[in-house]
Steps between C-alpha positions, in 0.01 A plus 500: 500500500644232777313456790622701819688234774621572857828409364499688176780821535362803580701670193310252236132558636590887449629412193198308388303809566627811650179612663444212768773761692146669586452178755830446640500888557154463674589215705787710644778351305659806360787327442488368132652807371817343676734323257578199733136476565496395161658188529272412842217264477130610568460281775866613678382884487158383591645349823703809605194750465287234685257433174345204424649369188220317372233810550805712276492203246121503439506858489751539255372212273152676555710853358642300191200283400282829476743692298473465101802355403699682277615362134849386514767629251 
């Protein structure tokens, strides 16, 4: 699993694992159900909901480092 970025798309971190929509969700950021939030970066929707993107980016490469990883197909 890639490392989460600031500039990483909103639409591949879901992708990467659909469950880290528990911390945009709690940060506010409802918005990632949104289809053109899909295609926003973390730090741009970071910015408009006044989050610090670098607190979101440890948080969320906290979320993915404790998670088993899954064997790919």
């Amino acid at each position: 699993m890639a490392t989460i970025t600031k500039d990483m798309l909103i639409g591949d971190i879901l992708d990467q694992d659909p469950e880290v929509a528990e911390f945009f969700f709690a940060m506010g950021m409802y918005c990632v159900g949104c289809p053109a939030s899909r295609g926003e970066t973390l730090e741009q929707a970071c910015l408009v909901h006044a989050i610090d993107p670098d607190e979101m980016v440890q948080e969320l490469n906290a979320r993915l480092t404790s998670v088993p990883q899954k064997a790919e197909k």
